[in-house]
N, C-alpha and C positions, 0 to 999 in steps of 0.2 A: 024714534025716527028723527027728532030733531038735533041727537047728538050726532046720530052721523053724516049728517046732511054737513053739520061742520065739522068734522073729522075729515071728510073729504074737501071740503073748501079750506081746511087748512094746508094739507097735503100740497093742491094743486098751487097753494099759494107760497110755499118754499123750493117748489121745483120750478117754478120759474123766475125765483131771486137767485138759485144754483146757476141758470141756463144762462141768465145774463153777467154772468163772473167771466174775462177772459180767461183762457187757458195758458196756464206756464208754460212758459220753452223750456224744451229738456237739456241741459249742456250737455253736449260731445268734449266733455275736457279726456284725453290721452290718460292714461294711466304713468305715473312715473317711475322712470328706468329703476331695477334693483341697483343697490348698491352694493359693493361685495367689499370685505375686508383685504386687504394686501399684504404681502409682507416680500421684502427685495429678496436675492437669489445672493448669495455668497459663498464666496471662493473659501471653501475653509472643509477641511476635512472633519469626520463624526466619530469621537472617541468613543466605542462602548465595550460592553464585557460580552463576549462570547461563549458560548455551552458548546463543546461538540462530542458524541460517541467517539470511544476509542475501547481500545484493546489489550491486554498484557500478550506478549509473546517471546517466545525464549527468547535468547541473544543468540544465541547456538541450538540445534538441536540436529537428530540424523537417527535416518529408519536403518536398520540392521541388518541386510539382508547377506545370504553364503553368497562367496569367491566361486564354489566349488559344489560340486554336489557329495551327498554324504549323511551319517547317520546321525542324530546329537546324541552327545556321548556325554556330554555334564552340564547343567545350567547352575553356576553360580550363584545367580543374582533372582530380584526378584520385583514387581511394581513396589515403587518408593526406596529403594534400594540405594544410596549417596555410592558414588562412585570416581574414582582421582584415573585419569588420564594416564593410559599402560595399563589399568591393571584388569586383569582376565576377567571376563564375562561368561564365557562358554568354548567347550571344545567340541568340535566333530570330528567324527572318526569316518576313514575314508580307505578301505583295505586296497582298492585299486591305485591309487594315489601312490603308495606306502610301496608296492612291488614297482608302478614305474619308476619311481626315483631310484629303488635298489639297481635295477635295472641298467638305469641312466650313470651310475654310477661305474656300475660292471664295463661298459662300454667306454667309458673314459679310461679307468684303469687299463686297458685292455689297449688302445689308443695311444697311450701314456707310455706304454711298454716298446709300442711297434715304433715310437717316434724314439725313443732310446736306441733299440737296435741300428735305427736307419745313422743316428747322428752317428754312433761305434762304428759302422762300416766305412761312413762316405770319410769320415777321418782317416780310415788305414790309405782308403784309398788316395787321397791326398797324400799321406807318407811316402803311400810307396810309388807314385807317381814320380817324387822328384830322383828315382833310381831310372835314365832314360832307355826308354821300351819297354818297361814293365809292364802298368796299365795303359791303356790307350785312355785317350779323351772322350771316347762316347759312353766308355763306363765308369768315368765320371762325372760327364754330364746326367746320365741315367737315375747314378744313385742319388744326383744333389734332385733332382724330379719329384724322385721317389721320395725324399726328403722331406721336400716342399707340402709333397701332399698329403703326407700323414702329419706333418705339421697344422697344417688346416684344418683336418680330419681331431686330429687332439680337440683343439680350442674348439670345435661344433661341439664334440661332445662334454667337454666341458662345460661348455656353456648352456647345453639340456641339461645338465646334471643339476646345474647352480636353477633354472626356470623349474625345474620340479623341485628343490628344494625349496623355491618360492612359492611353489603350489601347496606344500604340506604346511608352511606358515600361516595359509591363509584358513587352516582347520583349528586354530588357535583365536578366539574374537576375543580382542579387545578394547578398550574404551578410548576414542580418539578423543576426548576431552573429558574435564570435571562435572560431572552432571548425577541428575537422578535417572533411572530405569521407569520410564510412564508408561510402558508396553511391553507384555512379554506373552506371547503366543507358539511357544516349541514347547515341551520340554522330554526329558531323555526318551530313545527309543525312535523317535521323530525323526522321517525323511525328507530332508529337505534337498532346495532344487536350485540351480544356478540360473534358470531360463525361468522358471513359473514366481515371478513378485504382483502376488496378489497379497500378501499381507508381510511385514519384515516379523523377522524373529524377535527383534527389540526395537526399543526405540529410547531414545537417550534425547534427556534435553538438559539443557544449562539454565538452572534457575536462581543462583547467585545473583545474576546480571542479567534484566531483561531489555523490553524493548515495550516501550507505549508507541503503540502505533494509530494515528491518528491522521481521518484524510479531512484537510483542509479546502474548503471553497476558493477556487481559484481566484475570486475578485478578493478575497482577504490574505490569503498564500503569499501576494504577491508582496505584502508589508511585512511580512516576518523574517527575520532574520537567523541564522545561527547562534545558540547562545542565547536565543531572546529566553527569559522564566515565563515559565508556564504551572498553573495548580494544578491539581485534579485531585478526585475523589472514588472511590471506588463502590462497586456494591457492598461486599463483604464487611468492610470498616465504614457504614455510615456518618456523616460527620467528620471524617478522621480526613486532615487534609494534608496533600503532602505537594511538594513541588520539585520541578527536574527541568532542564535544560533541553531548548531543540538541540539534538546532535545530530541531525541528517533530514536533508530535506531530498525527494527523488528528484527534482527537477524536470518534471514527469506530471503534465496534465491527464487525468481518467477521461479519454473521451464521452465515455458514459455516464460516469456522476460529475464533471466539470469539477475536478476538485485533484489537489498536490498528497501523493502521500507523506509524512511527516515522521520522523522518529523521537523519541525522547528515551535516553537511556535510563533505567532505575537500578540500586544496588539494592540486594535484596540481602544481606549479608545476615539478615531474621531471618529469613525464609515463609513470613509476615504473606507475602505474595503467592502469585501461582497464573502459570501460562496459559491464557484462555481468559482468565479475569474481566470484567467489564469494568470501564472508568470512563468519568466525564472530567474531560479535560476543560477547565476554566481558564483564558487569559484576556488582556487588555489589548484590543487592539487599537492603533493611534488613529487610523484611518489615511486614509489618500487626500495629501495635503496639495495636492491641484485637483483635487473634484469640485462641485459647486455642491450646496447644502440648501434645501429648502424645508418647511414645517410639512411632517409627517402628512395632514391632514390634507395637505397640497397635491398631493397626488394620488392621481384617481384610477384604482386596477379594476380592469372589466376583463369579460372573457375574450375579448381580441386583441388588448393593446394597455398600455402603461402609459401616463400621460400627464402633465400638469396643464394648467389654462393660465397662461401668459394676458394680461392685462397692458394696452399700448394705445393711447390715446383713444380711451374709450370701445376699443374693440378688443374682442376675445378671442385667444387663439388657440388650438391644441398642441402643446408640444408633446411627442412623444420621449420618453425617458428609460434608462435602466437604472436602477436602484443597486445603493453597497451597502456599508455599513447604515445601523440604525439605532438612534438611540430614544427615548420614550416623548422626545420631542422634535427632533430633528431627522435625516435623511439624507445619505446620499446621491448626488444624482447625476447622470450622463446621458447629452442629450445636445439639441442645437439650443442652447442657452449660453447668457452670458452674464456674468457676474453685473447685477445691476437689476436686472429683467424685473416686472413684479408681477407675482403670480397672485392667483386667488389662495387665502386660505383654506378656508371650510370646500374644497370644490366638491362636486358632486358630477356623476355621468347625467344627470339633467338638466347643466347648465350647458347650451348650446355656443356653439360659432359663433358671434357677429362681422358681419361685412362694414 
């Protein structure tokens, strides 16, 4: 009992040496402003290496389809088939064809004959004309008429005679350039049609000389030139790298993908290649040497808007931007900026506006 009689007089004897301690003031000191890294805005275009999909595609190619209608009567050729410009691919056979033209013939000849008789007469008459009162002038005028219009009558039907001649040529197909056969869907016995081209009889492409087709991003299109070198690489040949020349640009924005179609011609004189092919075309581009450039990190993409934070005597601003070329450090960028400006680097969408 006596120990806690002082266990409690000692208790009550340090709570009130506690109770006479004034009390600390708490400071209200501000917290101090972040500080953010900077770095200036410069007028200088961003050299980097670009990747884009591209395509092999003939330099020439053409679906095959009849002049005429008619039966196929011989297929020459066949898919993979090399082929030289003129020479026969297929004949059809056309009996209706073959009796007009005889036809058209008959009728010229026949024409041919009555403009001979007319020319033999209207000359006697002429002769004998200059005996006065023999002929009268109305039957010379009559016979040169009559002349005149089997004259005419000739040349018509000449002239059907030579257009169905040109019709039975066109039963004869030939190869209107140096190519291979990558299509063939007749062969003999087969009725084909002049009006129904749902599928051609051949199909002819030129794979000597192609075409890399490749569509360029219009903010980069617009630094390329004719003749600029270009790499690429193919699926087929991994590794294997080859390079060729812009030769044609469309001059021709895709409203749809915002991008220049492009050409680059390849000799394929191996036959190494093939139309359809996939290739990633690799090349340098210099950049847009009146753009401004800022560090990668500097610009902040959200789902509404593209933007850097501008730093200007202590307050922050958003500019908004559109970006070009980009290299693993730097950035193109368009916008209301001006060479000089200094942005934040590391920004972040939850660094805010200051007033």
């Amino acid at each position: 009992m006596k120990y806690f009689i002082v266990l409690i007089t000692i208790v009550f004897a340090l709570g009130s040496c506690s109770s006479n301690k004034p009390e600390e003031k708490k400071s209200d000191t501000k917290a101090a402003a972040p500080k953010y890294e900077l770095a200036v805005v410069e007028k200088a275009g961003v050299s980097t290496i670009i990747k884009l999909p591209a395509q092999m595609a003939a330099f020439e190619e053409v679906s095959i389809f009849p002049k005429v209608n008619g039966y196929v009567k011989n297929v020459l050729v066949d898919i993979g088939t090399k082929v030289s410009q003129g020479s026969l691919l297929m004949t059809l056979e056309a009996p209706e064809l073959e009796q007009a033209s005889l036809q058209a013939r008959e009728r010229f000849t026949r024409a041919k004959a009555d403009l001979s008789l007319d020319k033999e007469h209207f000359q006697r008459l002429v002769e004998a004309s200059k005996t006065p009162g023999a002929i009268s002038p109305f039957d010379i005028s009559t016979a040169k008429t009559k002349l005149d219009a089997d004259s005419a009558l000739s040349n018509a039907e000449k002239a059907n005679w030579q257009m169905q001649q040109s019709m039975m040529d066109y039963l004869q197909i030939r190869a209107p350039f140096d190519g291979v056969i990558t299509e063939r869907n007749v062969h003999p016995g087969a009725l084909v049609s002049a009006v129904t081209k749902d599928k051609p009889m051949l199909e002819l492409k030129q794979v000597k000389h192609l075409r890399l087709q490749v569509d360029i991003p219009e903010g980069t299109a617009a630094a390329i030139r004719n003749q600029d070198t270009v790499s690429f690489y193919t699926s087929a040949f991994p590794g294997k790298k080859m390079t060729g020349h812009i030769s044609r640009k469309s001059m021709n924005i895709n409203s749809q993908l915002r991008s220049e179609r492009m050409e680059i011609d390849v000799m394929n004189s191996d036959g190494l290649l093939s139309p359809g092919m996939f290739a990633e075309v690799v090349f340098q581009s210099t950049g847009n040497h009146e753009a401004l450039s800022v560090p990668r990190s500097a610009v902040v993409t959200s789902t509404e808007r593209k933007y850097v934070l501008v730093m200007n005597d202590g307050k922050i601003k958003k500019v908004d931007v559109s970006t070009g070329n980009e290299s693993t450090t730097k950035v193109e960028v368009y916008g209301l900026l001006q060479a000089g400006d200094k942005v934040i680097v590391n920004a972040n969408d939850e660094i805010k506006e200051t007033q």
